[in-house]
Structures are given as structure tokens and as C-alpha cells.
C-alpha positions as a Python dict, from the first residue, in 0.01 Angstrom:
ca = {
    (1, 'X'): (0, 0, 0),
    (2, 'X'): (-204, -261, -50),
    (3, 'X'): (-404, -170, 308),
    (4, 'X'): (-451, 161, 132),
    (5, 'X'): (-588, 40, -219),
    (6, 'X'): (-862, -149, -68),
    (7, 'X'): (-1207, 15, -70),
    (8, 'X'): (-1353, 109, 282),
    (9, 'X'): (-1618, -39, 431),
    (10, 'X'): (-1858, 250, 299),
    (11, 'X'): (-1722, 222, -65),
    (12, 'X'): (-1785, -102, -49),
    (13, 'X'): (-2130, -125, 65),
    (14, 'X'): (-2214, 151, -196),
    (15, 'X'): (-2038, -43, -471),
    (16, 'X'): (-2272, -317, -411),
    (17, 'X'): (-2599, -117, -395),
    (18, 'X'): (-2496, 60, -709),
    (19, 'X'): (-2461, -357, -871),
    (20, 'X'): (-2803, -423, -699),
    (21, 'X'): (-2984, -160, -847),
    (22, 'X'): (-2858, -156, -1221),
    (23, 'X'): (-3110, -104, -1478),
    (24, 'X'): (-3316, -451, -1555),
    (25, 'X'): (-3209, -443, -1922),
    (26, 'X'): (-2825, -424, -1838),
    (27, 'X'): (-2828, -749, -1623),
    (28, 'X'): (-3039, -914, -1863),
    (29, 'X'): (-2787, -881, -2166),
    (30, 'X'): (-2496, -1012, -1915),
    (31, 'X'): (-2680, -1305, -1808),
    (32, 'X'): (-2746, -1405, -2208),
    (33, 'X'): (-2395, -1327, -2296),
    (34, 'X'): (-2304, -1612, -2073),
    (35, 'X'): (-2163, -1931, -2221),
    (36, 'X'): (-2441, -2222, -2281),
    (37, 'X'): (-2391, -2576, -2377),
    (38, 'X'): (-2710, -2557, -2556),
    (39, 'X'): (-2793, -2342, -2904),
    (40, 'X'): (-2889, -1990, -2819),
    (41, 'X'): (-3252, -1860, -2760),
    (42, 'X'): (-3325, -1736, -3127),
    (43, 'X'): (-3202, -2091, -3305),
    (44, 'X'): (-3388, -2346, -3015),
    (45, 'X'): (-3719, -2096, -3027),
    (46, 'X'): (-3716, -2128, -3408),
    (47, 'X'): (-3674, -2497, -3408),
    (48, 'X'): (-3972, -2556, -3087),
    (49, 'X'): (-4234, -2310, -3342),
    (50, 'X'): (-4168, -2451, -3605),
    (51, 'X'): (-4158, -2819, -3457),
    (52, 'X'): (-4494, -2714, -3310),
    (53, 'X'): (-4606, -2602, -3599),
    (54, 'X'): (-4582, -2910, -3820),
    (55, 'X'): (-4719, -3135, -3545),
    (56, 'X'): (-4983, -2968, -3342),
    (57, 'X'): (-5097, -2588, -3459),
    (58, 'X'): (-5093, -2672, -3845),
    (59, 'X'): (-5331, -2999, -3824),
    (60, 'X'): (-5559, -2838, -3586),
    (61, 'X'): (-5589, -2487, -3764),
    (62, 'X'): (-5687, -2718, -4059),
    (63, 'X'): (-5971, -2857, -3843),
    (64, 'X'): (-6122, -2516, -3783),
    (65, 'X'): (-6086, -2421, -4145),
    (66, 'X'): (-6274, -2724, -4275),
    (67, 'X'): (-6548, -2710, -4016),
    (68, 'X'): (-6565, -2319, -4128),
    (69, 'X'): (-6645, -2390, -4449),
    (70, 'X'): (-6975, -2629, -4357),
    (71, 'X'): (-7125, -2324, -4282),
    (72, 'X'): (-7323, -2269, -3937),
    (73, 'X'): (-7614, -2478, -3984),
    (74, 'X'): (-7477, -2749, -4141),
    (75, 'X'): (-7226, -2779, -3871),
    (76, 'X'): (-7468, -2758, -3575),
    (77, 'X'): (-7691, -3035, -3769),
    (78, 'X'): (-7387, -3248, -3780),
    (79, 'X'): (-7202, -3156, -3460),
    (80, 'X'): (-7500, -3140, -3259),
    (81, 'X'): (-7666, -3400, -3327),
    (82, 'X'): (-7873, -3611, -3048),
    (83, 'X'): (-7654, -3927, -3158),
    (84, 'X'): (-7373, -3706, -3140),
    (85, 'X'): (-7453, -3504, -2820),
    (86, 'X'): (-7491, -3898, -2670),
    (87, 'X'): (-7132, -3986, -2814),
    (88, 'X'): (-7010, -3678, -2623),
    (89, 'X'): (-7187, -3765, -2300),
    (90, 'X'): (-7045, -4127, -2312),
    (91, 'X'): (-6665, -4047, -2396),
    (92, 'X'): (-6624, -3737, -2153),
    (93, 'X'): (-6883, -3918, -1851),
    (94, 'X'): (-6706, -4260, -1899),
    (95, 'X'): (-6357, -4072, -1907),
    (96, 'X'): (-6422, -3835, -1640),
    (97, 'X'): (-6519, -4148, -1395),
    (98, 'X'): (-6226, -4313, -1520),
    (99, 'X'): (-5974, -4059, -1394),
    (100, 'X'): (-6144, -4003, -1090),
    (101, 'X'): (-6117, -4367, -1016),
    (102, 'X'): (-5784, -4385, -1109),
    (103, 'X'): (-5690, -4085, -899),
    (104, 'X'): (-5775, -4246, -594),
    (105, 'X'): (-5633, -4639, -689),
    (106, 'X'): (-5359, -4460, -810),
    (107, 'X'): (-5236, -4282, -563),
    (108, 'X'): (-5275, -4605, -316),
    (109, 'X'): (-5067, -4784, -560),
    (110, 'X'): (-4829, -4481, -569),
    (111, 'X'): (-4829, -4460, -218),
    (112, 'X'): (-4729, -4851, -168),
    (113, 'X'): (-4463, -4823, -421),
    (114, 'X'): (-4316, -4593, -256),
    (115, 'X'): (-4335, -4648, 79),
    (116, 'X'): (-4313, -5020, 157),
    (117, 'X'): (-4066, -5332, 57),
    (118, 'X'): (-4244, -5650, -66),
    (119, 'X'): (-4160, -5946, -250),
    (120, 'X'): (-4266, -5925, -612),
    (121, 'X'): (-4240, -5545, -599),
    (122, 'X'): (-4014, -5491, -950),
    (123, 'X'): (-4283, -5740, -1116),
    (124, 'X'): (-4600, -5520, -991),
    (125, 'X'): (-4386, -5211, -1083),
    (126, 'X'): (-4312, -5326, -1427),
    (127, 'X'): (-4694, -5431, -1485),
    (128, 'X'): (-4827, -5056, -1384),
    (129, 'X'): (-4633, -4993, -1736),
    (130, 'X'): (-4792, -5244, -1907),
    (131, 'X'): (-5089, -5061, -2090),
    (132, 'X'): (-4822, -4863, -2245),
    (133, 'X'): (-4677, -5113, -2408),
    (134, 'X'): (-4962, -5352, -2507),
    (135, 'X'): (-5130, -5240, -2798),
    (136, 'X'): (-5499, -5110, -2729),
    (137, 'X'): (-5651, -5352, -2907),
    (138, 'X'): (-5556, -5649, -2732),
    (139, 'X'): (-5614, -5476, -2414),
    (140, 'X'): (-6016, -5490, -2565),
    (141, 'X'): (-6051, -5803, -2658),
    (142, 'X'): (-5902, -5939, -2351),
    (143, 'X'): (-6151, -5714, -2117),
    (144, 'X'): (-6431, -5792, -2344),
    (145, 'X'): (-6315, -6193, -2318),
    (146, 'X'): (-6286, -6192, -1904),
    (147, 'X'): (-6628, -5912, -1876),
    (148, 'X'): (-6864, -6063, -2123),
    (149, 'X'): (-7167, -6224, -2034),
    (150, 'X'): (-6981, -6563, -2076),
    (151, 'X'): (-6666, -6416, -1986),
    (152, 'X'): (-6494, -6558, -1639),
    (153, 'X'): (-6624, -6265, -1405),
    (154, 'X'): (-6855, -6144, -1671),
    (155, 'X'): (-7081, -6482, -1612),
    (156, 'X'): (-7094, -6485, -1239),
    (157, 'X'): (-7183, -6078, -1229),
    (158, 'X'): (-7456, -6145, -1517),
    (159, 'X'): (-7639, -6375, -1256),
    (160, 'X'): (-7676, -6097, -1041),
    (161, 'X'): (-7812, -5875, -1300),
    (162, 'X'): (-7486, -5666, -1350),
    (163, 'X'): (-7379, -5683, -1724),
    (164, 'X'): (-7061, -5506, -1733),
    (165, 'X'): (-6925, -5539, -2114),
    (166, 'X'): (-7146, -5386, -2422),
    (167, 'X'): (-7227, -5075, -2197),
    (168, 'X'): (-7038, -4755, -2040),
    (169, 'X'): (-6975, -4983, -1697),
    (170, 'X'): (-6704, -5141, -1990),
    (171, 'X'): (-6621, -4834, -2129),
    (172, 'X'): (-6495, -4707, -1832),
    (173, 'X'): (-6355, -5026, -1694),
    (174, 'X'): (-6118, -5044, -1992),
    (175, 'X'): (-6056, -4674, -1965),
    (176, 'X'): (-5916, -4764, -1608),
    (177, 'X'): (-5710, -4995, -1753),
    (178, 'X'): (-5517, -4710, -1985),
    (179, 'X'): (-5531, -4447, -1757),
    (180, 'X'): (-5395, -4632, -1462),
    (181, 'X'): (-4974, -4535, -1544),
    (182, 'X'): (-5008, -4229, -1593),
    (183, 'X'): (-5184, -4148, -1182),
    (184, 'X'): (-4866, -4346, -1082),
    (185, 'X'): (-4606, -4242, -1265),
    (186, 'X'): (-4711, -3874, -1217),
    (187, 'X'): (-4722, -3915, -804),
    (188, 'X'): (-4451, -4205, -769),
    (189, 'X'): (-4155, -3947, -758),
    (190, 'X'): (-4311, -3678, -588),
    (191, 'X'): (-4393, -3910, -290),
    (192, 'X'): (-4027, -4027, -308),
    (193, 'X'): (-3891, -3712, -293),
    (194, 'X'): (-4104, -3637, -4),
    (195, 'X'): (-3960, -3861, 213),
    (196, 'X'): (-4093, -4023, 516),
    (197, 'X'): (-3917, -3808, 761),
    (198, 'X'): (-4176, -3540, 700),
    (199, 'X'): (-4474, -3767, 815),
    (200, 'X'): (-4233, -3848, 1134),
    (201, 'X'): (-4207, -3472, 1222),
    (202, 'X'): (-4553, -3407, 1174),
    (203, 'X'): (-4619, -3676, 1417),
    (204, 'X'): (-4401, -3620, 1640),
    (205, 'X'): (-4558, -3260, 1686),
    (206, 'X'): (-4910, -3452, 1773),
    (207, 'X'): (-5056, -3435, 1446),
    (208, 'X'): (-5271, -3726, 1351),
    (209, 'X'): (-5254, -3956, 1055),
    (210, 'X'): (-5534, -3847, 852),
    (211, 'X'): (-5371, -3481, 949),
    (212, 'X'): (-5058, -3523, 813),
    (213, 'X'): (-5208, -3664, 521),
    (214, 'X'): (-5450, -3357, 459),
    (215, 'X'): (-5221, -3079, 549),
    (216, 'X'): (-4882, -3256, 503),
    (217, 'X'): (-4861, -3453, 218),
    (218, 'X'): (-5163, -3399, 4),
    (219, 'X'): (-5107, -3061, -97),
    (220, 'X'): (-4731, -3134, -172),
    (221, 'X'): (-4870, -3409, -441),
    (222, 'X'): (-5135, -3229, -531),
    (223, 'X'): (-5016, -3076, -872),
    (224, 'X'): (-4853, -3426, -983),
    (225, 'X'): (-5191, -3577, -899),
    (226, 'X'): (-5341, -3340, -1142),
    (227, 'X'): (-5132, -3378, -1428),
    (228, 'X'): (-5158, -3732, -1428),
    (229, 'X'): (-5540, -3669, -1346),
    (230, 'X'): (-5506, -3471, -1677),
    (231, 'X'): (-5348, -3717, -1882),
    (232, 'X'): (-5533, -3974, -1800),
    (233, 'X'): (-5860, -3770, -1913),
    (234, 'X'): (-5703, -3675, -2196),
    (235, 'X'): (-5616, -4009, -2300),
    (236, 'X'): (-5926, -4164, -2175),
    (237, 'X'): (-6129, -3895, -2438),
    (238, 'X'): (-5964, -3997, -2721),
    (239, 'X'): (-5918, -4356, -2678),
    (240, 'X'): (-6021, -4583, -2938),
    (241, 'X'): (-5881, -4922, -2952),
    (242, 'X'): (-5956, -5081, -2598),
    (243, 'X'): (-6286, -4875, -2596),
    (244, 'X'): (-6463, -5073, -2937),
    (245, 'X'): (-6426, -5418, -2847),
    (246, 'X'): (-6629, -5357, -2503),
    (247, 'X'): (-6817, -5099, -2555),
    (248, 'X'): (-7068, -5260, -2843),
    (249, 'X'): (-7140, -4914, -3018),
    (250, 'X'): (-7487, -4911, -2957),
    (251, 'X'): (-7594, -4555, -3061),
    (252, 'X'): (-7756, -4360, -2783),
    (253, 'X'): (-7616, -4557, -2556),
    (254, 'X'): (-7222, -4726, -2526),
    (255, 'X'): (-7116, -4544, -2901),
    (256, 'X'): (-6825, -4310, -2786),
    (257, 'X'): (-6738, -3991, -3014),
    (258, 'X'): (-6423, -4168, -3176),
    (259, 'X'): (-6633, -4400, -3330),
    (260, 'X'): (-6907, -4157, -3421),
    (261, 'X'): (-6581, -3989, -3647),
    (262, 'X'): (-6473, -4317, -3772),
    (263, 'X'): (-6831, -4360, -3887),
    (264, 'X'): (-6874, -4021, -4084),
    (265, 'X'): (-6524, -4121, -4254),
    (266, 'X'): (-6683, -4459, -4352),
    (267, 'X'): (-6942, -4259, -4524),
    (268, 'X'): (-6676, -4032, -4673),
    (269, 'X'): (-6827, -3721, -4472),
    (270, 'X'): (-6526, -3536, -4355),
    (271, 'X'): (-6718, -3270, -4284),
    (272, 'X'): (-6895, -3435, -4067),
    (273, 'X'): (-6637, -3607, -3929),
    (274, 'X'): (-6443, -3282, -3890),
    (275, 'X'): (-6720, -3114, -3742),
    (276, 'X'): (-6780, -3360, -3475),
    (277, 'X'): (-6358, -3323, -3420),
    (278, 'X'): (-6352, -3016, -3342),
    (279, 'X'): (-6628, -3026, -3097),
    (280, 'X'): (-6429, -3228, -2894),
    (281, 'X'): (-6102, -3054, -2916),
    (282, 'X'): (-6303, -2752, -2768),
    (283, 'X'): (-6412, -2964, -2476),
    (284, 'X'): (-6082, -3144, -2438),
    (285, 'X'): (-5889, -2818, -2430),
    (286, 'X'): (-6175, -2634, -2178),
    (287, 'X'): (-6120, -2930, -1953),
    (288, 'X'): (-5710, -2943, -1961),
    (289, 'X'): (-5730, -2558, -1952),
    (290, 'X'): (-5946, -2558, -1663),
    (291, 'X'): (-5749, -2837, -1479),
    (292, 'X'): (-5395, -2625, -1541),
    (293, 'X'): (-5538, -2370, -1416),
    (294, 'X'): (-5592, -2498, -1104),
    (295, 'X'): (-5263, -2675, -1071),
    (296, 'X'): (-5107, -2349, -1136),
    (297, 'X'): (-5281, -2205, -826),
    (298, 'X'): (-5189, -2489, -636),
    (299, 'X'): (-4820, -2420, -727),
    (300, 'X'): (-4846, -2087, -635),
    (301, 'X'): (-5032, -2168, -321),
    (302, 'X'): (-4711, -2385, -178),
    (303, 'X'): (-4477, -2173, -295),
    (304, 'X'): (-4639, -1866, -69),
}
């Protein structure tokens, strides 16, 4: 009987078709029915919005609705400024060569981490995370101490006729210096994931080393190298602390945009100051928009 109440071979193929092609909206509701150990969609989606919300949408709407109400011309005086257009030029040049530096040191460091045994390795590891925890502005005084003119490298470059502190050659040196953690920690487990064994197959098939780099393991890293290329930029825009001490906030030439706002405050113009804010959140987010973008296609590309 139980030979008979089986389904045949035919019955059963059509019983799964029939399973494979139910409507879209029928699986969907089966597959949220099912048990989670975490709050359903409705409760955690109200909680991120309005989390969001209170931290990021509602302070920067505010920014748009105070520079609105400058009017046009008052906010290109203030926001386009030549002091301020020269602010701009220093924070996003000195940041952009920062994280292009640090792309390239930092995925050597990565790359060593990862990769090779050495006494002292913890203590090296441990001091990649050490701009995080060392507040910014002892991180400037002590650059601006060992770069100055008198400083312990400082002095021996000056005699050459390269000043390094009290100009954007600082700027971006400290910039470096924050931005540094984030190129390694973005590429350090993608790298150990990948595993050696793929550069010893790729060799093994003839390839050479700077092929297996390029076709091998570059584009695998590529979209953790550009999220930590994006953080670091992002960081390096905004960064005030380490940047001051260094930089010497001459205007027109080594005054970054941070300090341009902190000025206009100090002169109780928050227009101004506002105005000059949300200049560079629309540069900031054209930049991380752009660079998304293009780790998205990189995504897509290795997953093809």
C-alpha cells in the first residue's frame, strides 16, 4: 500500500515545477512568516529611520534650511569666497593625496600583516590602531614638534630648503597619520580570507608575480581598498584637531575649510559658517557617491 501511495516519478516532477513557479508574492509571505531571533521588519525599520533621523537627516536638513534663508547672493559671497574657494582646495587636495598615499602604504602594510611572521608583529599591529585612540590633538602637536623647522627631521629637511610643517606638505603628512587604519583595517581581512593558496595556483599555471597580483588578487581587494580609500577621505576632509597645530592657518595658503567654519563661529556668523558647511557636505557626498559607485561596479564585476 504504501508502494501504491507514493507519487510517480511524473507526479513528482510536476509537483515540484508547480512549487518552482508559484506566484512571487506567495513565497514572499512564507519566507516572512518564518521564525526570527531578531524584531520583525516593521519594528527594526522604525527604530533604523528614526535612529537616522535624530543623528544624520535632521542636523543636515537643518543645514540646508539655514543656508536657504541667506538668500542666493549672500550665500555665494560667503560660500564662494576666494579665501574660501582656497580652504576648499587645501582640505579636499591635501585629503585626496592623503588617501592616495595611504592606499598604496596601506595595502603594503596590509599585505605584510597578513602574509608574513615577524617578531614584534602584535606591537606593529596594535600601533596601526593607534590614531584611533590618541586624541587628534596630541597627534598635532607631536607632528608639528618632530616637522618644525627646529623639530628633529624638521631641522635637517629645512637645510635643504624643504619646510614641511606650517604648509599643506604638513597638512597632508598629519592627514596620513589619521587615515592610515582605516586602508588596513579595510584590506587586512580580505587578504586573509584570500589565502595564499590562490597565488600558488596561479603560479603554478605559469602566471607571473606581478600577474597574479593584477588579475588575481587586486580585483578581489579592490572594493575593501575603496572603502577604506573612502573613509580615509572622508575623515581626512573633516579633520580638525591634528590638522591646526601643523598646518599654521595662513589664509590662501595652509587654512583648511574646518577652520574657515570655526572662524565665522568666532565672529558669531552662522550663516556664514553654515554656508561654507554645506558646501562641503555637497563635495564630500559627490566624492563618497562617486567612489560607491564604483565599488558597486566592481562588486558586480566579480560576481559575473
Amino acid at each position: 500500500m504504501a508502494s501504491l501511495a507514493a507519487p510517480l516519478p511524473g507526479q513528482d516532477l510536476a509537483r515540484r515545477q508547480e512549487r518552482d513557479v508559484a506566484p512571487a508574492p506567495k513565497r514572499d509571505r512564507a519566507r516572512r512568516a518564518r521564525k526570527s531571533i531578531i524584531p520583525g521588519f516593521r519594528l527594526t525599520m522604525g527604530f533604523t529611520i528614526g535612529w537616522l533621523s535624530l543623528i544624520v537627516l535632521i542636523p543636515v536638513s537643518l543645514i540646508f534650511v539655514r543656508s536657504a534663508g541667506m538668500g542666493w547672493d549672500a550665500f555665494v559671497e560667503v560660500a564662494f569666497s576666494p579665501r574660501a574657494i582656497a580652504a576648499y582646495r587645501v582640505s579636499f587636495g591635501t585629503a585626496l593625496a592623503a588617501a592616495c598615499i595611504n592606499g598604496v602604504f596601506g595595502l603594503l602594510i596590509a599585505w605584510v600583516f597578513t602574509r608574513y611572521s615577524f617578531p614584534g608583529k602584535r606591537l606593529f599591529d596594535a600601533l596601526i590602531d593607534l590614531p584611533f585612540a590618541l586624541p587628534t590633538a596630541v597627534a598635532g602637536i607631536a607632528l608639528t614638534a618632530i616637522y618644525a623647522n627646529n623639530g628633529w627631521l624638521g631641522e635637517p629637511l629645512a637645510r635643504y630648503g624643504i619646510e614641511v610643517a606650517y604648509n599643506p606638505v604638513g597638512i597632508t603628512i598629519a592627514l596620513i597619520f589619521i587615515g592610515l587604519p582605516f586602508i588596513v583595517r579595510s584590506v587586512e581581512p580580505v587578504l586573509a580570507d584570500l589565502g595564499s593558496d590562490v597565488e600558488e595556483a596561479a603560479l603554478s599555471l605559469g602566471a607571473k608575480p606581478w600577474q597574479v597580483f593584477v588579475r588575481v588578487i587586486f580585483p578581489a581587494i579592490m572594493p575593501a581598498l575603496l572603502t577604506g580609500f573612502a573613509l580615509a577621505l572622508a575623515r581626512g576632509v573633516g579633520e580638525y584637531g591634528s590638522v591646526i597645530f601643523i598646518a599654521g592657518n595662513m589664509p590662501f595658503k595652509s587654512e583648511i575649510a574646518p577652520l574657515l567654519i570655526v572662524t565665522q563661529l568666532e565672529q558669531y556668523n552662522i550663516d556664514g559658517a553654515t554656508a561654507i558647511a554645506l558646501v562641503m557636505l555637497a563635495i564630500s557626498f559627490s566624492m563618497l557617491l562617486l567612489i560607491n559607485m564604483v565599488q558597486a561596479w566592481s562588486r558586480h564585476r566579480m560576481s559575473v
